[in-house]
ZAMISE-595962 format. One line per 4 residues: their letters; for each residue z, x, y negated of C-alpha. Coordinates in Angstrom, 2 decimals. Each point is the difference from the previous one (the first is absolute). Layout:
A = Z,X,Y | ...
This chain:
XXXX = -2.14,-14.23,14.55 | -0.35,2.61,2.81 | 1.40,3.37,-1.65 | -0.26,3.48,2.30
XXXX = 2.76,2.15,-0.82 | -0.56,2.72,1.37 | -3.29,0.40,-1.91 | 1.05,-1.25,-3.21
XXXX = 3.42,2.74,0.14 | -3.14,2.95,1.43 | -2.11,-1.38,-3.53 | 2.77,0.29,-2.30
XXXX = 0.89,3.70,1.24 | -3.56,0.93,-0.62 | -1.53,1.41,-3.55 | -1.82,-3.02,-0.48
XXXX = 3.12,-1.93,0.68 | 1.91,1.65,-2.32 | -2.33,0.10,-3.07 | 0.09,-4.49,0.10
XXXX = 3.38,0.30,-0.27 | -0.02,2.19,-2.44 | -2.62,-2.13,-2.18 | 2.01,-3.09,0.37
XXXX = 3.27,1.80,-1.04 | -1.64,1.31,-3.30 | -1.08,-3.37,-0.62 | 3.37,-1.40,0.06
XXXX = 1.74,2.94,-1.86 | 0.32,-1.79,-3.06 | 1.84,-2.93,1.87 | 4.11,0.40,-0.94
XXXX = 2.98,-2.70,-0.43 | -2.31,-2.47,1.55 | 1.13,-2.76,2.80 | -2.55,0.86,2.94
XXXX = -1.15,-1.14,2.79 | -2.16,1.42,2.35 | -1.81,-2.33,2.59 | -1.47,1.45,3.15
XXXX = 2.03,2.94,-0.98 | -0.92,1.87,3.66 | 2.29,3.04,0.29 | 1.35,-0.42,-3.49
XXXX = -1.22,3.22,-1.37 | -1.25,-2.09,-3.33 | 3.35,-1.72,-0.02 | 1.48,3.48,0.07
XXXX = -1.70,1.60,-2.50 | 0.53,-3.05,-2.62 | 3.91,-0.69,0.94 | 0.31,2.78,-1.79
XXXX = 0.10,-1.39,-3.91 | -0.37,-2.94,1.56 | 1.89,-3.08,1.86 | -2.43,-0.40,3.33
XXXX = 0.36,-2.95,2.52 | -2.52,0.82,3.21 | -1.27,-2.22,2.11 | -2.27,0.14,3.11
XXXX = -0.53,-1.35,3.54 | -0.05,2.51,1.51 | 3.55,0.94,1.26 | -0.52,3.30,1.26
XXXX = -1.76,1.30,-3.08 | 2.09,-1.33,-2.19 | 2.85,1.40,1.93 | -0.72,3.27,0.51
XXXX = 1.37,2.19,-2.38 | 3.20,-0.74,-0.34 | 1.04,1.92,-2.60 | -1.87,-2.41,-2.38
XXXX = 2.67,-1.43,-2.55 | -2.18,-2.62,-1.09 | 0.43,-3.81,0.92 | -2.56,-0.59,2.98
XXXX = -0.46,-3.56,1.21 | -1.82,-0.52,3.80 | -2.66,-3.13,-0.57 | -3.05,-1.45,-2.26
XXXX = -0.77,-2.99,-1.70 | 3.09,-1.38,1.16 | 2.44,2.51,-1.73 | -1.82,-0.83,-3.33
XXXX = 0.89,-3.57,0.04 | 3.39,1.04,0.14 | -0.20,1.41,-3.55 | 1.25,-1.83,-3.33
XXXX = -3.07,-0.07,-2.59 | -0.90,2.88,-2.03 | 2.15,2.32,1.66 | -2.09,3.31,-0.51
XXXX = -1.65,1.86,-2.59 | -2.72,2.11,2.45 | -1.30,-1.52,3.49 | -1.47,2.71,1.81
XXXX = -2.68,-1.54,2.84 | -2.17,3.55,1.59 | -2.49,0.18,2.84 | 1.36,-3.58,0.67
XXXX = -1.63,-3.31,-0.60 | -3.29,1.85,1.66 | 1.40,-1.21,3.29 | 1.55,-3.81,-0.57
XXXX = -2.34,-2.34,0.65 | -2.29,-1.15,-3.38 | 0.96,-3.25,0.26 | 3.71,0.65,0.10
XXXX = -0.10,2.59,-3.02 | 0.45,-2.61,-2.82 | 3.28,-0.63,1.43 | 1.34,3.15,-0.09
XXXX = -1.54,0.57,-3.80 | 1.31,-3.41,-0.88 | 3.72,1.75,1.09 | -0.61,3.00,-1.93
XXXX = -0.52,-1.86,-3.54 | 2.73,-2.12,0.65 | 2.08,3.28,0.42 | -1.07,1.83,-3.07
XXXX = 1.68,-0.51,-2.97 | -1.99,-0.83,-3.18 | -2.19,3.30,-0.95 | 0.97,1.52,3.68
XXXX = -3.06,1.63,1.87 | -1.26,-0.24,3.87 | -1.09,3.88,1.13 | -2.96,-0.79,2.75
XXXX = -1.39,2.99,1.42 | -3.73,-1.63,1.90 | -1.95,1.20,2.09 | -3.83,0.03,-1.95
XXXX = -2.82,-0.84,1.77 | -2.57,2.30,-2.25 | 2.41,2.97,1.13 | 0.03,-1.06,3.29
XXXX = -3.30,-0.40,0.36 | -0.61,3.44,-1.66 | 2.45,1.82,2.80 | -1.14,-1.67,2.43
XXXX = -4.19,1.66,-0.77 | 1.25,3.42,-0.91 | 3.05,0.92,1.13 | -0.76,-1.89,3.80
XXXX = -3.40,-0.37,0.32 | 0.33,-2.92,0.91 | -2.46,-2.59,-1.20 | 0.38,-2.67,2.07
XXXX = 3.70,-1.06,-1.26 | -1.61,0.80,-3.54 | -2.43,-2.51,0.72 | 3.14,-2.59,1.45
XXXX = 2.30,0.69,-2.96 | -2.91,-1.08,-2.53 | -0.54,-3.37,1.82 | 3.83,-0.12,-0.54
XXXX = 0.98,0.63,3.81 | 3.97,1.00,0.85 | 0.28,3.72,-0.13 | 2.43,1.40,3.08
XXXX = 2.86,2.42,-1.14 | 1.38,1.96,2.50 | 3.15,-0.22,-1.55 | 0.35,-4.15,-0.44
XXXX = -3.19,-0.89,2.00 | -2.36,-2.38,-1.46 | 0.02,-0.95,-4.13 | -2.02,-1.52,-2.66
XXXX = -0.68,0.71,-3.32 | 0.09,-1.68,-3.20 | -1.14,0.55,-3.43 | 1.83,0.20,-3.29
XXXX = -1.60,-3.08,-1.22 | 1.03,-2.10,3.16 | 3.59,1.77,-0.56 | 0.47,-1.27,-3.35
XXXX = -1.32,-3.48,0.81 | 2.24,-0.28,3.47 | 3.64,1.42,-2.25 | -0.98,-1.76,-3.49
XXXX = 1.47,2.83,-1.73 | -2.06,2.35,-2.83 | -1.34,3.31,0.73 | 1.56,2.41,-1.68
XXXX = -1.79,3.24,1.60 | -1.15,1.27,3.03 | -0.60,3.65,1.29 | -1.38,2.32,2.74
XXXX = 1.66,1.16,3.15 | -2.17,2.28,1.91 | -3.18,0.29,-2.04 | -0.86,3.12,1.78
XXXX = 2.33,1.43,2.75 | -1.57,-2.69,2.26 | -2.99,1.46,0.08 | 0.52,3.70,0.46
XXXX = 0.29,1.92,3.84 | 3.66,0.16,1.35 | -0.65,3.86,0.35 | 0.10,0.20,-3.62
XXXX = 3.11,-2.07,-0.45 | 2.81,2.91,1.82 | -1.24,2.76,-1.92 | 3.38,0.74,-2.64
XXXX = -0.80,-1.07,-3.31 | -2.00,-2.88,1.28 | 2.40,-2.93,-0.53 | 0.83,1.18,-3.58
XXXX = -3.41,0.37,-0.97 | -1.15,-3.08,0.84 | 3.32,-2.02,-1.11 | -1.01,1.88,-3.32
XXXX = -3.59,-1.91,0.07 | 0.72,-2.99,1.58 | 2.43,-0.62,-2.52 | -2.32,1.24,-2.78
XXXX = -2.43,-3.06,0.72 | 2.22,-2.71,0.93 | -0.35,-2.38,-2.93 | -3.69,1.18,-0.70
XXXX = -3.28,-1.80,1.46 | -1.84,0.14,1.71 | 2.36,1.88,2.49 | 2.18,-2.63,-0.29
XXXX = -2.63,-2.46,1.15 | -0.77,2.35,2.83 | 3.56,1.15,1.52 | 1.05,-1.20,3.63
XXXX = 2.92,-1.57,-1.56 | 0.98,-1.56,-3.09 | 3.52,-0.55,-1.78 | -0.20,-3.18,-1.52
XXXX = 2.75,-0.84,-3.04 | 0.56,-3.65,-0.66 | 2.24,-1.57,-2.66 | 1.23,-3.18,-0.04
């Protein structure tokens, strides 16, 4: 995977940035005196948030994101698949695996799963924020007019990120049938911020407002059926 930092550190600076962030991190609130780890963990800034009430092992191939801040006090391991072999069974309670498995190949996504249950201990959960191809499609029509990739993503085309470059999606069904664990819940990320003009996003009490709403219909459909992304929880 192909990751532009520059634009991804520009993104996260921005309202719209922000408000993901601050989604994700209201999702995992509840999350304390748990063994995590957080695969893919980019510039750590989930890692951050749940080291601490919580014991957080990072892990991502990208060096220089990983490495940035160094004022992290979190474990932070450089690698991928690899670095999971390396752990003893059952070592965590909480896997956390965002914006990720979008861009590893489909065929090579079992694998990765298959390391994640091995890794959980009995009743631990896998966190999988997904890109959703109903939201995607849906952003792509209103918020960029732009009804030829519609058209693509429906025949189940690679969508381009100028972040990570291309990525495909996957549906919960597939998810659960690829990690054999159960689904315990899912819920929306970016049901409607997606679809609204930047211009509206920098006026002040934008990014409160629409935390307030976004959060308001996360575990409800059908906005959950309709958000860009999804935050899968999986028990095993």
């Amino acid at each position: 995977m192909t990751t532009n930092l520059d634009h991804y550190r520009q993104m996260l600076e921005q309202p719209w940035g922000k408000i993901q962030y601050e989604m994700t991190f209201a999702q995992l609130a509840h999350l304390e005196n748990k063994q995590i780890l957080d695969f893919g963990a980019g510039f750590g800034l989930t890692s951050e948030f749940l080291s601490k009430k919580n014991t957080v092992i990072a892990v991502e191939p990208n060096e220089e994101m990983l490495l940035a801040d160094k004022t992290h006090t979190f474990k932070k391991l450089v690698g991928s698949l690899e670095v999971l072999a390396d752990f003893p069974d059952q070592s965590f309670d909480i896997i956390c695996c965002h914006n990720v498995l979008e861009y590893i190949e489909p065929e090579e996504r079992p694998h990765y799963l298959a390391q994640f249950k091995r890794l959980l201990r009995t009743n631990g959960l896998l966190s999988i924020i997904k890109h959703n191809q109903v939201g995607k499609v849906i952003q792509s029509v209103v918020f960029h007019n732009d009804v030829n990739t519609a058209l693509e993503l429906l025949k189940g085309q690679e969508f381009n990120s100028p972040s990570f470059t291309q990525g495909s999606t996957y549906t919960i069904d597939e998810l659960v049938d690829m990690s054999q664990l159960e689904l315990e819940k899912y819920l929306a990320v970016r049901s409607f911020y997606s679809l609204q003009p930047n211009e509206f996003k920098t006026q002040p009490d934008w990014l409160e407002k629409m935390t307030q709403i976004e959060l308001a219909v996360a575990d409800l459909t059908p906005y959950k059926d309709m958000s860009f992304l999804q935050h899968v929880w999986l028990k095993k």
